[in-house]
N, CA, C and O atoms as CSV, one atom per row, in Angstrom:
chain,resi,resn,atom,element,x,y,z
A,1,UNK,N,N,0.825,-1.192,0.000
A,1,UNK,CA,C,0.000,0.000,0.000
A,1,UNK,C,C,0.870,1.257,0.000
A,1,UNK,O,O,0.682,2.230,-0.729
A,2,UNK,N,N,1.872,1.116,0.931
A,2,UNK,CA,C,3.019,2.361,0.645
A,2,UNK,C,C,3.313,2.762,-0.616
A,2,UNK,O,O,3.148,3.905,-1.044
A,3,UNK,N,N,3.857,1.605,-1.367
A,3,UNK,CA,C,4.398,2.005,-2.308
A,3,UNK,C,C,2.951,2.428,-3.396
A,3,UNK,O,O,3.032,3.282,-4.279
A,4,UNK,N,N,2.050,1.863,-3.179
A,4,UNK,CA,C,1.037,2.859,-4.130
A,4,UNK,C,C,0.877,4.202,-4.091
A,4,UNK,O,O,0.518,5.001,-4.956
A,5,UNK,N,N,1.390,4.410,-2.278
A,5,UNK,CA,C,1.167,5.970,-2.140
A,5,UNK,C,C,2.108,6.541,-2.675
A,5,UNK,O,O,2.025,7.652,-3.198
A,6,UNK,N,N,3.051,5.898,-2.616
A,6,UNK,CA,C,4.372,6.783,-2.825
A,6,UNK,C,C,4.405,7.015,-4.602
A,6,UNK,O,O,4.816,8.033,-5.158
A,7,UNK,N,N,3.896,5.874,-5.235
A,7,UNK,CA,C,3.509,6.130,-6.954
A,7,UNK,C,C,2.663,7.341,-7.099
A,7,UNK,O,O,2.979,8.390,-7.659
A,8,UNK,N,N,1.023,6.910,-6.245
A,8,UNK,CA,C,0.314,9.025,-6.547
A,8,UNK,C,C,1.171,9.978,-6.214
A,8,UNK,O,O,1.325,10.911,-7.002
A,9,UNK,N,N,1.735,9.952,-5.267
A,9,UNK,CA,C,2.574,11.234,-4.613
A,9,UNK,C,C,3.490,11.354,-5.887
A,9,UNK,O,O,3.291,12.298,-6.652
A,10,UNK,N,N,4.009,10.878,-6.025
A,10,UNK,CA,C,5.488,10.805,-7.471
A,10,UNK,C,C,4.244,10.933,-8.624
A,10,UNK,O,O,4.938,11.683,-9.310
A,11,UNK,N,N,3.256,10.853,-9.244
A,11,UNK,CA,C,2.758,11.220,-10.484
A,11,UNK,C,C,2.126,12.715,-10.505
A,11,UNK,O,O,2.157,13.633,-11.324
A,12,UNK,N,N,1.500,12.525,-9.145
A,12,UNK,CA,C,1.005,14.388,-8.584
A,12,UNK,C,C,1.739,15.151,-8.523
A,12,UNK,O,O,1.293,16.270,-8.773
A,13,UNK,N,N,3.215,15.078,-8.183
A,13,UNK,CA,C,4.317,15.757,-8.385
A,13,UNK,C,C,4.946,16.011,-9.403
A,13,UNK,O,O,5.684,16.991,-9.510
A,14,UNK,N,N,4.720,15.061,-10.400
A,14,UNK,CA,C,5.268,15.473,-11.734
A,14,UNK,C,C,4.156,15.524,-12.237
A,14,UNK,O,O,4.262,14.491,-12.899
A,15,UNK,N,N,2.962,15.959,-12.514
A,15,UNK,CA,C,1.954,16.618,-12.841
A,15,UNK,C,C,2.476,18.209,-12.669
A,15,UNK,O,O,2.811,19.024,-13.529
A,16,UNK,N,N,2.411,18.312,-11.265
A,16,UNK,CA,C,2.651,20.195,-10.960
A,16,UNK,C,C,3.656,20.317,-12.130
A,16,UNK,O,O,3.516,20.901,-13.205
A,17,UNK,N,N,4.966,19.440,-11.523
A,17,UNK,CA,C,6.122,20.514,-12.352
A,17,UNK,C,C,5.949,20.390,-13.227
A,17,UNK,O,O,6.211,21.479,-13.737
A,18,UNK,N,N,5.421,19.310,-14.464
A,18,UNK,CA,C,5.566,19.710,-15.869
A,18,UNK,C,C,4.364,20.762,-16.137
A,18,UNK,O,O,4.344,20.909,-17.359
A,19,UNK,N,N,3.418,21.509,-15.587
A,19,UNK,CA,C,2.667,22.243,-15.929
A,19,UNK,C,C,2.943,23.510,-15.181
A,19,UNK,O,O,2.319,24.409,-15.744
A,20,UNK,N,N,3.475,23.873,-14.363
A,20,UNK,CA,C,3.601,24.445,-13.117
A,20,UNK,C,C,4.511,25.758,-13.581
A,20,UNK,O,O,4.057,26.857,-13.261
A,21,UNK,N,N,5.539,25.725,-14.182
A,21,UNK,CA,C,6.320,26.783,-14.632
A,21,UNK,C,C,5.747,27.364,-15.605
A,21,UNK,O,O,5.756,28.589,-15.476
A,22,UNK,N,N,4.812,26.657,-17.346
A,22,UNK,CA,C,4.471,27.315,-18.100
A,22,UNK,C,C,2.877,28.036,-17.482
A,22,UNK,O,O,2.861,29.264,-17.388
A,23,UNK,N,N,2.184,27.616,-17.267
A,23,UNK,CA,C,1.111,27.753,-16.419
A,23,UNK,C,C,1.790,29.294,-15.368
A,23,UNK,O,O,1.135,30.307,-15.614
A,24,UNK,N,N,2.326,29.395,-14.881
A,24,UNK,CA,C,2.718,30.373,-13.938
A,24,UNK,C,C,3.442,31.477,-14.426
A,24,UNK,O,O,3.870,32.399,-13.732
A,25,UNK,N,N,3.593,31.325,-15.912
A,25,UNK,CA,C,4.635,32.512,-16.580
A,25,UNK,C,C,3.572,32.697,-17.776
A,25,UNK,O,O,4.134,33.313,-18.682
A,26,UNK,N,N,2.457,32.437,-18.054
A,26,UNK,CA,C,1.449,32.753,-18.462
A,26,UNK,C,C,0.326,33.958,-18.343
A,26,UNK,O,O,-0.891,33.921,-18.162
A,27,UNK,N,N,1.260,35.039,-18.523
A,27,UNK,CA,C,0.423,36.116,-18.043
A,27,UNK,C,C,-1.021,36.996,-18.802
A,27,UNK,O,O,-1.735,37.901,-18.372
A,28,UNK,N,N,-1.012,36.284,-20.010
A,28,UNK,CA,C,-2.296,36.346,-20.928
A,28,UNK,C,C,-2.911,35.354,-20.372
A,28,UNK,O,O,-3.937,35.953,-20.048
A,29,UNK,N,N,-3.119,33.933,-19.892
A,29,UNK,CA,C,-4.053,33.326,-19.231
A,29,UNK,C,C,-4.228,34.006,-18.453
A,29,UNK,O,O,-5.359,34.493,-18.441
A,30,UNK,N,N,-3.441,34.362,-17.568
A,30,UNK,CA,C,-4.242,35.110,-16.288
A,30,UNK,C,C,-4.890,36.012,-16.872
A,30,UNK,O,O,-6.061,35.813,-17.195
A,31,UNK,N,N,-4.471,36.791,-17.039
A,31,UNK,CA,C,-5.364,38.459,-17.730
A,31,UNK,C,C,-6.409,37.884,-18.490
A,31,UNK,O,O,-7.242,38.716,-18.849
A,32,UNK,N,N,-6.622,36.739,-18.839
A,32,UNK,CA,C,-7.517,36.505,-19.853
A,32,UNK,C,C,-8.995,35.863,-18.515
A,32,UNK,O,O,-10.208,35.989,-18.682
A,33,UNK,N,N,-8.363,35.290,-17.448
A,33,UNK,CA,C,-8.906,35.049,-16.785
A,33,UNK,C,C,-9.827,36.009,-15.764
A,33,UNK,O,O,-11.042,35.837,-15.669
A,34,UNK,N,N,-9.056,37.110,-14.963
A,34,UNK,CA,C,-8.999,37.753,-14.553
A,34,UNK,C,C,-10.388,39.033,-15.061
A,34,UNK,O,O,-11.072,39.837,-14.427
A,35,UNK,N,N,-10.292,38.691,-16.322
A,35,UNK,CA,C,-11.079,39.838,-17.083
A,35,UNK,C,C,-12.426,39.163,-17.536
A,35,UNK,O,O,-13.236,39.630,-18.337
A,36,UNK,N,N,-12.509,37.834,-16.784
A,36,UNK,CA,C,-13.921,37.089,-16.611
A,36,UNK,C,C,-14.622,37.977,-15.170
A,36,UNK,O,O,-15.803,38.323,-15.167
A,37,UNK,N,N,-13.859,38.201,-14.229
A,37,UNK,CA,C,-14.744,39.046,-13.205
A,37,UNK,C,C,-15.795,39.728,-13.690
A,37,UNK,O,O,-15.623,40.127,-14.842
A,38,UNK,N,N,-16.961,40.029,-13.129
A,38,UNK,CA,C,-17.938,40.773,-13.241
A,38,UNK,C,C,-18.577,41.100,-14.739
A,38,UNK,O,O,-19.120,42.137,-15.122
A,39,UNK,N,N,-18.211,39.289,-15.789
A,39,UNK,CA,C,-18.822,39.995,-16.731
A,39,UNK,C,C,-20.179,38.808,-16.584
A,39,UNK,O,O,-20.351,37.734,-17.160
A,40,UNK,N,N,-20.781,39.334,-15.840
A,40,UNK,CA,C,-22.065,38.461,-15.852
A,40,UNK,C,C,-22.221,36.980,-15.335
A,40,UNK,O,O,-21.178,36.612,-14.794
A,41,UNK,N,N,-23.079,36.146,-15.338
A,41,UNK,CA,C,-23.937,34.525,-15.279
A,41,UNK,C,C,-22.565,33.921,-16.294
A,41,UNK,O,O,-22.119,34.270,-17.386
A,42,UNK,N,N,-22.186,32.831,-15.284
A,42,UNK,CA,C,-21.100,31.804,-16.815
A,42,UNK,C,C,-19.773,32.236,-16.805
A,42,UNK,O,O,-18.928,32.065,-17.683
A,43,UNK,N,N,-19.634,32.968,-15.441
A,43,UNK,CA,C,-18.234,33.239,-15.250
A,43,UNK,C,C,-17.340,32.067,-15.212
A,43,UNK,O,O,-16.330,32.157,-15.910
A,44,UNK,N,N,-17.526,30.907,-14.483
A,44,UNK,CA,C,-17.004,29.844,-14.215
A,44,UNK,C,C,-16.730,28.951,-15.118
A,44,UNK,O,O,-15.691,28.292,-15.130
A,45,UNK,N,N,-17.812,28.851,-16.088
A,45,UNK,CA,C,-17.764,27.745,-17.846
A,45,UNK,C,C,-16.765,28.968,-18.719
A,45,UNK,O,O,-16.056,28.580,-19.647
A,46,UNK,N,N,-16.787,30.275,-18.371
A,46,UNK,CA,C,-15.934,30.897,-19.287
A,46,UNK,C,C,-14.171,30.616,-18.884
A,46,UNK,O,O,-13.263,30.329,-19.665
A,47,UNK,N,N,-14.125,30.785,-17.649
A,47,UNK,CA,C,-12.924,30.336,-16.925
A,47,UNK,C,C,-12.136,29.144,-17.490
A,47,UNK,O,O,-11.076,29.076,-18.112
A,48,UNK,N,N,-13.263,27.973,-16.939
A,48,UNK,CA,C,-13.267,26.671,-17.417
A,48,UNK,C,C,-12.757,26.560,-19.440
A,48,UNK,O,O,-11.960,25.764,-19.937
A,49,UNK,N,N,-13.555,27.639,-20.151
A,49,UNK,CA,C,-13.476,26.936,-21.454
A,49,UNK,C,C,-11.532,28.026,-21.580
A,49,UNK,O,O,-10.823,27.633,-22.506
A,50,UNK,N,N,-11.053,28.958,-20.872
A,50,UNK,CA,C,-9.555,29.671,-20.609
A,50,UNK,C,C,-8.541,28.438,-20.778
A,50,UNK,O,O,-7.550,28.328,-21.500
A,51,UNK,N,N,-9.247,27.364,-19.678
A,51,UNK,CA,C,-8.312,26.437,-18.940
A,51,UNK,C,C,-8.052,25.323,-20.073
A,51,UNK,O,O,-6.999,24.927,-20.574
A,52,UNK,N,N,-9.623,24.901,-20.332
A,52,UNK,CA,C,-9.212,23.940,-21.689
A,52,UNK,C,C,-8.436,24.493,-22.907
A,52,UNK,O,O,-7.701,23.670,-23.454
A,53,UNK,N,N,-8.464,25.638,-23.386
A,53,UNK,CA,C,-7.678,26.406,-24.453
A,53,UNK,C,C,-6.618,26.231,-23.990
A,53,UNK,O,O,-5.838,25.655,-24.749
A,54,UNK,N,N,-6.207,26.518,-22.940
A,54,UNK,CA,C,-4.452,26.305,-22.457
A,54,UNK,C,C,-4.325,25.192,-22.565
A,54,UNK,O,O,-3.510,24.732,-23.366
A,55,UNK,N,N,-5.049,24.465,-21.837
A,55,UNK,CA,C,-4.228,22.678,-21.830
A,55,UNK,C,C,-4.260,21.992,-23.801
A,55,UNK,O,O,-3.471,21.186,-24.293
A,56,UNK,N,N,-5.099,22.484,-24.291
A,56,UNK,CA,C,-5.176,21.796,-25.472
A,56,UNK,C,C,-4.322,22.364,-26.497
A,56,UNK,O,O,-4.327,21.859,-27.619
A,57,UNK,N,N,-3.518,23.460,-26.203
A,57,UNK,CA,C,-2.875,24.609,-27.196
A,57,UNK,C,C,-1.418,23.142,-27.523
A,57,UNK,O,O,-1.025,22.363,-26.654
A,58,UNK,N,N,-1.034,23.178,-28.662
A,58,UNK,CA,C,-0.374,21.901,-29.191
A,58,UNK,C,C,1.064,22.147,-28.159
A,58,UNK,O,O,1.592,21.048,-27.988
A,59,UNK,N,N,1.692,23.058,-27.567
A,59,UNK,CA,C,2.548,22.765,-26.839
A,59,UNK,C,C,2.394,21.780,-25.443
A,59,UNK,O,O,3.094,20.850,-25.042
A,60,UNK,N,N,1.160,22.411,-24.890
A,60,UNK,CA,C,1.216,21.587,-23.722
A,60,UNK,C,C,0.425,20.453,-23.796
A,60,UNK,O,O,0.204,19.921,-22.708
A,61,UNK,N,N,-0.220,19.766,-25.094
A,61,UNK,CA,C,-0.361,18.701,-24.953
A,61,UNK,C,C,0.967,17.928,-25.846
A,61,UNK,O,O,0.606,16.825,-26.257
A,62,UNK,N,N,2.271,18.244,-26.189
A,62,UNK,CA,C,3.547,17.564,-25.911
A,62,UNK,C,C,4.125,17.580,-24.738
A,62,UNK,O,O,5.142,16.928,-24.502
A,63,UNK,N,N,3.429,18.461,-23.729
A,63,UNK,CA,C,4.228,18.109,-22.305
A,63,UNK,C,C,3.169,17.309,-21.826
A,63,UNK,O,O,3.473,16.894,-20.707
A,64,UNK,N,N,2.188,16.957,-22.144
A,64,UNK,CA,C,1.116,16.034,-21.403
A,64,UNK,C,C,1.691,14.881,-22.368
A,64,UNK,O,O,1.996,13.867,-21.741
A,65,UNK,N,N,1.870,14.827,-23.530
A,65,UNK,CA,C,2.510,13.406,-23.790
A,65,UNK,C,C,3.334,12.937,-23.361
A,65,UNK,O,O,3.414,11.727,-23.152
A,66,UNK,N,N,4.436,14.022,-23.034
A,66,UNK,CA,C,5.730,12.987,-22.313
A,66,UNK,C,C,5.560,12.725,-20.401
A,66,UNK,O,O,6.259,11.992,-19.701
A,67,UNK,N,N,4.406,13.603,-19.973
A,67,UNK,CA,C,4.213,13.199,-18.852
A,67,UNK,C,C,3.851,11.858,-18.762
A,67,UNK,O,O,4.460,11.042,-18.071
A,68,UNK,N,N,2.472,11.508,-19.728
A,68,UNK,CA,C,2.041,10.181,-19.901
A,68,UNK,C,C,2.913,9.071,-19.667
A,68,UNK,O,O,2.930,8.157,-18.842
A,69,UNK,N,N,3.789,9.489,-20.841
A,69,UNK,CA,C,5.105,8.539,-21.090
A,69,UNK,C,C,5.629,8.265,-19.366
A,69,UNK,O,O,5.368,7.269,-18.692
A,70,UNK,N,N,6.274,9.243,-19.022
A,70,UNK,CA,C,6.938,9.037,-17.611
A,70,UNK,C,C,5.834,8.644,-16.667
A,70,UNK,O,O,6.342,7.976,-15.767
A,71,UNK,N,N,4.679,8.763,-16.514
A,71,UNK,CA,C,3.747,8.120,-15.527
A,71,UNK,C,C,3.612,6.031,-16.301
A,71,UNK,O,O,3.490,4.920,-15.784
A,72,UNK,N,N,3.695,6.398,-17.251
A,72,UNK,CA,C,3.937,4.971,-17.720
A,72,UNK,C,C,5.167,4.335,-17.217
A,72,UNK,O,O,5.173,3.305,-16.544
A,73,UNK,N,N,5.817,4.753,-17.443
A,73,UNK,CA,C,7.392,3.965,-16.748
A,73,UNK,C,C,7.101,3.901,-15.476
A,73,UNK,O,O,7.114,2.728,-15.103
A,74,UNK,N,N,6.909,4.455,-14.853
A,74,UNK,CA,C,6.523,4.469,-13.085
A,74,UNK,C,C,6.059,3.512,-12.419
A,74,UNK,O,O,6.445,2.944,-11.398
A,75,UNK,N,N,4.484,3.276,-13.632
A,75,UNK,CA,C,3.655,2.555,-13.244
A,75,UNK,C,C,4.534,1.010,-14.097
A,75,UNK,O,O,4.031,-0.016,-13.639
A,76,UNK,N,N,5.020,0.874,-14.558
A,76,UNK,CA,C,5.377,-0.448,-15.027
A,76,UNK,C,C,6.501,-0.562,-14.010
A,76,UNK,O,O,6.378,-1.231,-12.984
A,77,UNK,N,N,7.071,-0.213,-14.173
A,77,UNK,CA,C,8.296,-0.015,-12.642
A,77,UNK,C,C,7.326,-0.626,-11.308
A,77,UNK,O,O,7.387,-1.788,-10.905
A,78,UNK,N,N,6.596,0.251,-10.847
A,78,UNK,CA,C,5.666,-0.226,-10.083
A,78,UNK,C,C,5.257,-1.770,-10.243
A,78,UNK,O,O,5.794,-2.592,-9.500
A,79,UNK,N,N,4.271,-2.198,-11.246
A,79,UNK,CA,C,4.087,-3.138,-11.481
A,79,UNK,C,C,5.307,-4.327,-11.438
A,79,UNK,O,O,4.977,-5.355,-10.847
A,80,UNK,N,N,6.297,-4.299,-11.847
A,80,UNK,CA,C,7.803,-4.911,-11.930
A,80,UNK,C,C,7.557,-5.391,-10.217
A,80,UNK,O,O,7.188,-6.476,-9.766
A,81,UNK,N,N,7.919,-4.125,-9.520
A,81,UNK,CA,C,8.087,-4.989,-8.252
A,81,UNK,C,C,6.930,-5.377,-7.459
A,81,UNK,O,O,7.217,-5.490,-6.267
A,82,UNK,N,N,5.772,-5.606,-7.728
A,82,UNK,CA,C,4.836,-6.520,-6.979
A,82,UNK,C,C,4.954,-7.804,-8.373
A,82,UNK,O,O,4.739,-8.988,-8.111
A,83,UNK,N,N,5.168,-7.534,-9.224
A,83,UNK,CA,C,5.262,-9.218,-9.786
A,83,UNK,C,C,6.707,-9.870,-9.326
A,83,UNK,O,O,6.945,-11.055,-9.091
A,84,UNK,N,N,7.569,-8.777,-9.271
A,84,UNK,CA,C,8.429,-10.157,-8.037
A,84,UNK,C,C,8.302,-10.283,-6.788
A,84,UNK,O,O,8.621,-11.370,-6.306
A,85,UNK,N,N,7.913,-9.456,-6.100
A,85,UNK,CA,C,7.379,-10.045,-4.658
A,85,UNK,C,C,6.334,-11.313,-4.765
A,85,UNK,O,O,6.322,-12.118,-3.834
A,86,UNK,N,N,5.482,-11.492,-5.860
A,86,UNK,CA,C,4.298,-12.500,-5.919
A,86,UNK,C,C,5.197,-13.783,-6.681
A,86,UNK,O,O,4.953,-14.981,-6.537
A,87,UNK,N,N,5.925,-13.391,-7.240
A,87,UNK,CA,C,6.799,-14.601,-8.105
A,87,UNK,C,C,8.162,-15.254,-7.023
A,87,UNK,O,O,9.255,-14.834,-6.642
A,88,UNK,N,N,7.366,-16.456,-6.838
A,88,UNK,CA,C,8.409,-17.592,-6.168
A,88,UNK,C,C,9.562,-17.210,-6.604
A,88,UNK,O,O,9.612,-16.617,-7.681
A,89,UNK,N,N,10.532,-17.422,-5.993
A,89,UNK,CA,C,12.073,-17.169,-6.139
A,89,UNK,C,C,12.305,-18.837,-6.448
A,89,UNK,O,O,11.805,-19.809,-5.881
A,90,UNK,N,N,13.454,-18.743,-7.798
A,90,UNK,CA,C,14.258,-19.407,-8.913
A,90,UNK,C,C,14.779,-19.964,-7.818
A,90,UNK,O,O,15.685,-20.793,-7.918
């Protein structure tokens, strides 16, 4: 069970950082965000449709591909060592 935690903790963590620096030096998202205040009903789906435009813009879904990638290794890594703990020793 540890080590499952310790796999979310290690994929949630490299979640932040690969999004975390471009996301934070993004100062047209913000402003773009920011300038949803007080314009009426649907502030939140307008926000929301900010957030999907960023994540889907073709750069950061190549940093969501290679995150994939590295949450894949993790998890097979992972997997690796409970199939030898369950596999009789040679």
């Amino acid at each position: 069970m540890a080590n499952y935690e310790d796999l979310l903790r290690k994929v949630q963590l490299m979640g932040q950082t690969t999004f975390k620096d471009a996301l934070k030096a993004d100062s047209t998202f913000w402003q773009d965000c920011m300038a949803e205040w007080g314009q009426g009903p649907g502030y939140k789906n307008r926000v929301a449709g900010h957030n999907r435009d960023w994540f889907d813009n073709e750069a950061r879904r190549k940093l969501e591909e290679e995150l994939k990638a590295l949450i894949g290794r993790e998890w097979t890594r992972a997997l690796q060592s409970v199939t030898e703990l369950l596999e009789p020793a040679a």
